[in-house]
DOMI-675060 format. One record per atom (N, C-alpha, C): residue in three letters; y, x, z. Coordinates in steps of 0.05 Angstrom, whole numbers, plus 5000, padded with zeros to 4 digits. Layout:
ALAYXZ
...
END
This chain:
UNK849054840344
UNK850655080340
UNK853155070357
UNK853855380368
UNK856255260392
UNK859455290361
UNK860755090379
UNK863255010361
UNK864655300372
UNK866355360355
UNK868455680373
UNK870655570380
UNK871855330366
UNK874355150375
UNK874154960399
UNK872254910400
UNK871854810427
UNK870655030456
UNK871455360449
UNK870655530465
UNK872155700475
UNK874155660459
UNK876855860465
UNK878355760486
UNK878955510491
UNK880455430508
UNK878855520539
UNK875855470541
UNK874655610572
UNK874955930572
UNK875156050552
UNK875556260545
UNK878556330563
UNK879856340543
UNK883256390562
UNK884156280582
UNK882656040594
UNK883655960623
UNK883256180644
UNK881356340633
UNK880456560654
UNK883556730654
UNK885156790638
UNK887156940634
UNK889156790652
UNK889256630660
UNK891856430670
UNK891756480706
UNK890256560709
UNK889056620739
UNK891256900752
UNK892956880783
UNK895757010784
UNK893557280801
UNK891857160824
UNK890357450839
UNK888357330837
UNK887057530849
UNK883957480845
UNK883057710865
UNK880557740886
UNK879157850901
UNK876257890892
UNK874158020897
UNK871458080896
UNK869957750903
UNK868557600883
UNK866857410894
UNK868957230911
UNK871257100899
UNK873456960910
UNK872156660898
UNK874156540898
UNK874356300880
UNK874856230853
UNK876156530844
UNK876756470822
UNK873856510798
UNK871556740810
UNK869456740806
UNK867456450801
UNK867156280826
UNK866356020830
UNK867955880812
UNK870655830800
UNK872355610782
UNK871355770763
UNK871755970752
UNK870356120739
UNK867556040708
UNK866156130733
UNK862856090734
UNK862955750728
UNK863955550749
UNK864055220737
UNK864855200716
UNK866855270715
UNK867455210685
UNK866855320659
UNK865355550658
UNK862655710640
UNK860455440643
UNK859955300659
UNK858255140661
UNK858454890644
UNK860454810648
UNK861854610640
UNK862754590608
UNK863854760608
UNK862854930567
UNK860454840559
UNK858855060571
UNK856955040571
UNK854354770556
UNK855254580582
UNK853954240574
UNK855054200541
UNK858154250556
UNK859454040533
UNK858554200503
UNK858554430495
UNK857454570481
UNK854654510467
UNK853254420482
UNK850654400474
UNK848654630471
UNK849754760497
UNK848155050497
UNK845154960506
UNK843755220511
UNK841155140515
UNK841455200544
UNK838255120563
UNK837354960585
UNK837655280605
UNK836555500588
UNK836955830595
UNK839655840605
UNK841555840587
UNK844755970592
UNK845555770610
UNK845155500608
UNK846455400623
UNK844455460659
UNK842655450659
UNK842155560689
UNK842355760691
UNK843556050682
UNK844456240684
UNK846356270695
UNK848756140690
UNK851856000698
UNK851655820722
UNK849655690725
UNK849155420746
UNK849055630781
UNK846555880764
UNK845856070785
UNK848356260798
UNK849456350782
UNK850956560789
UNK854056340799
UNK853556110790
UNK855455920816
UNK854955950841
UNK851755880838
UNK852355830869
UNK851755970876
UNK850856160876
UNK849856480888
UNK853056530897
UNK854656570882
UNK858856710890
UNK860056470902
UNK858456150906
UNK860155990918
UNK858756030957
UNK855656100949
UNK855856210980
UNK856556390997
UNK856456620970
UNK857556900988
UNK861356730987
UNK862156670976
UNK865256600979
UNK865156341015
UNK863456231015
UNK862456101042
UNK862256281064
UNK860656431059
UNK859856591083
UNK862056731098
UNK863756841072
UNK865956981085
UNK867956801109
UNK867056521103
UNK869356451126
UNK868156391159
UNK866356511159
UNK864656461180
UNK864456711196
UNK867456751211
UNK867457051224
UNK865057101241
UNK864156981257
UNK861757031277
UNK859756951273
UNK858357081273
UNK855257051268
UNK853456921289
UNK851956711279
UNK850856551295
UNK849556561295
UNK846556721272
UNK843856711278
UNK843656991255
UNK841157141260
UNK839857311244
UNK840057231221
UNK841557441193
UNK841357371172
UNK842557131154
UNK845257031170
UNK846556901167
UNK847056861146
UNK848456981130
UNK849257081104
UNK848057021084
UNK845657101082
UNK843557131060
UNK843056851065
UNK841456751087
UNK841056491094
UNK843356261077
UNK846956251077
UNK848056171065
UNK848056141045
UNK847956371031
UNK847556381004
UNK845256290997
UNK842756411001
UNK840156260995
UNK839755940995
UNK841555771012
UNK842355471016
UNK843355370994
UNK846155580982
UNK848555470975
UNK846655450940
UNK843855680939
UNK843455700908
UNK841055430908
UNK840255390927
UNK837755180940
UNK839754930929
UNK841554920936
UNK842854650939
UNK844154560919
UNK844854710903
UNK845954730877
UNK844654680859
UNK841754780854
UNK840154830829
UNK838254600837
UNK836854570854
UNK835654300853
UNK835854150846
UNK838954010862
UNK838853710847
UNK839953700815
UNK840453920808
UNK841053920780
UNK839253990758
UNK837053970773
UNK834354070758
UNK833253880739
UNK832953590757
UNK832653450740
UNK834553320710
UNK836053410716
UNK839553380690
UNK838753450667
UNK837553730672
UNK837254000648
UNK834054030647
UNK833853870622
UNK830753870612
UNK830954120598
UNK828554240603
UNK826954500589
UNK824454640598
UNK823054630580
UNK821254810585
UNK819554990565
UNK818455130571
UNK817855300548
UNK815055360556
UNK812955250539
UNK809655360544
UNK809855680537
UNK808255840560
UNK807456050564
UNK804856140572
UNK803156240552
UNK800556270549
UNK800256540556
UNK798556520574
UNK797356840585
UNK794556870579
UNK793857000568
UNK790657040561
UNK789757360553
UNK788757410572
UNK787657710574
UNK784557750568
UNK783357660574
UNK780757570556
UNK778857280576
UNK777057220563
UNK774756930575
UNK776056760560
UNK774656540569
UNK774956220563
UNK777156070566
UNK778255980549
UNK781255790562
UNK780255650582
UNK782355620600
UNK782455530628
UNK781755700653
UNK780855970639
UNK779356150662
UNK781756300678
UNK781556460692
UNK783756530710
UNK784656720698
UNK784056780672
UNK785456980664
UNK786456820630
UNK786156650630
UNK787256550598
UNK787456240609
UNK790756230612
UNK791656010624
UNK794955980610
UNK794955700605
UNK798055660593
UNK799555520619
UNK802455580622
UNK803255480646
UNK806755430631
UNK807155240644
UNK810155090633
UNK812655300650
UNK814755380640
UNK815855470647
UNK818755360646
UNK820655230673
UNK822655200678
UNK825355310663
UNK825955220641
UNK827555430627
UNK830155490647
UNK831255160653
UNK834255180670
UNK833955410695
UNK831255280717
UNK830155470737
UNK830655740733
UNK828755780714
UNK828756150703
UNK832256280709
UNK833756190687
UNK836056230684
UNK837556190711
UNK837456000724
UNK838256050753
UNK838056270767
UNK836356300766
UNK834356530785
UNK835656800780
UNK835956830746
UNK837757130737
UNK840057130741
UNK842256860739
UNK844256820744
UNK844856970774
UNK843156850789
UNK843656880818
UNK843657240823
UNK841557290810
UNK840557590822
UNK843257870798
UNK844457660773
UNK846057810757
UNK848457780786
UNK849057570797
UNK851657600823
UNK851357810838
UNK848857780855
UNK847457930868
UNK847758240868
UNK848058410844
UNK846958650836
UNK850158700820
UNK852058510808
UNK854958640799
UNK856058810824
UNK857358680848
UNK857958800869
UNK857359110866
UNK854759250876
UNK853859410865
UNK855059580848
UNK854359430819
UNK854459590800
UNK857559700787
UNK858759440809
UNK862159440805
UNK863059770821
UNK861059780841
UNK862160040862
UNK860660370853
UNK858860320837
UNK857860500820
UNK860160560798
UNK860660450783
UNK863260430759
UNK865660530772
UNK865760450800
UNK868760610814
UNK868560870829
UNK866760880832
UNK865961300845
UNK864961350822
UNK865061300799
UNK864061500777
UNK867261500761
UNK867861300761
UNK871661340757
UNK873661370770
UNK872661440798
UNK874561480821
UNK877261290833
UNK876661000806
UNK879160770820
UNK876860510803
UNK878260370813
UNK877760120800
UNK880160070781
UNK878759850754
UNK881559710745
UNK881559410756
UNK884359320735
UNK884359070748
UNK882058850742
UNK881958650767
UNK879358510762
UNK876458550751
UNK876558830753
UNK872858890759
UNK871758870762
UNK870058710785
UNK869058520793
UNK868358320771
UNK870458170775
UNK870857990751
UNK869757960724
UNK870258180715
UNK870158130681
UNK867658290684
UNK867158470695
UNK863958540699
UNK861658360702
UNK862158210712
UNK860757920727
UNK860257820702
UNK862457640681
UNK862957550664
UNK861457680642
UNK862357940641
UNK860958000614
UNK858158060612
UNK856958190637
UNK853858070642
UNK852857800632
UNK854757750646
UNK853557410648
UNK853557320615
UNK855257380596
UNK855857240579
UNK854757400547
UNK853857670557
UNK852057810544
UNK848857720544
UNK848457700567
UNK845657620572
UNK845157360571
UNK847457150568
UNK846956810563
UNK847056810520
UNK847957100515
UNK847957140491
UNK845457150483
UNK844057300492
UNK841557430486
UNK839857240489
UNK839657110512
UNK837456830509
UNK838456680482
UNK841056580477
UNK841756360458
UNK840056540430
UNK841056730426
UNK839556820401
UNK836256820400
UNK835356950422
UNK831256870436
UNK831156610422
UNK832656440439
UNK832756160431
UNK831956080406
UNK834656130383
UNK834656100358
UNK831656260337
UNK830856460348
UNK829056580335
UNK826656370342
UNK826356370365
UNK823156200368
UNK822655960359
END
């Protein structure tokens, strides 16, 4: 069960932060330290590669930016694609989970259509983490031509509350199954 006294404190560190930019650093300290909760918490293998993902997904676009000239096709994406490669791997083995998922549409078990296959729980969660980074930007610039300004840290707490809605929603999946 997550403790709430041991949650408040990652909670308001986010408040202590003086500026902040789109996919800065303060996103990446951020996101680590949601992670870092996270462990210590005893969350599940989901939320925590959710958080792991959307690290390193905002620690490569925060990379890329310092790389004024472009050196090869696709630079960028390439970075980031590394930075989520390099991140989630070796921490793969850390975060045990998996979750059997049975597909069976009709025939014989084992046939190509009724097959059980193990599913990466931390992986999974990575994967959304990454693509929830991916798609805020976006959804941050949709939210400001339909309100004609931004507020403060938008970006930001958009990011966050995706992130921390949807690491909600697994923890409860979780608890039900």
């Amino acid at each position: 069960m997550i403790n709430l006294k041991k949650l408040l404190p990652f909670l308001f560190s986010i408040f202590l932060v003086k500026s902040v930019s789109a996919h800065c650093p303060l996103c990446t300290a951020g996101a680590a330290v949601a992670v870092g909760g996270a462990v210590y918490l005893g969350v599940s293998p989901i939320v925590i590669g959710l958080f792991v993902g959307a690290f390193s997904v905002s620690m490569g676009w925060w990379l890329s930016k310092y790389l004024k000239k472009r050196y090869i096709p696709f630079q960028k994406t390439i970075i980031v694609v590394l930075s989520f490669l390099l991140t989630v791997i070796p921490i793969m083995p850390l975060v045990k989970g998996f979750y059997p998922l049975q597909i069976s549409f009709f025939g014989d078990y084992g046939s190509l259509f009724n097959r059980m296959y193990l599913v990466n729980l931390f992986l999974f969660g990575s994967v959304i983490g990454g693509l929830i980074v991916c798609i805020t930007p976006w959804l941050s610039n949709k939210i400001s031509i339909k309100r004609g300004k931004t507020f403060p840290f938008q970006g930001v707490i958009l990011t966050f509350l995706i992130l921390f809605v949807i690491g909600g929603f697994f923890e409860i999946i979780k608890r039900l199954i």
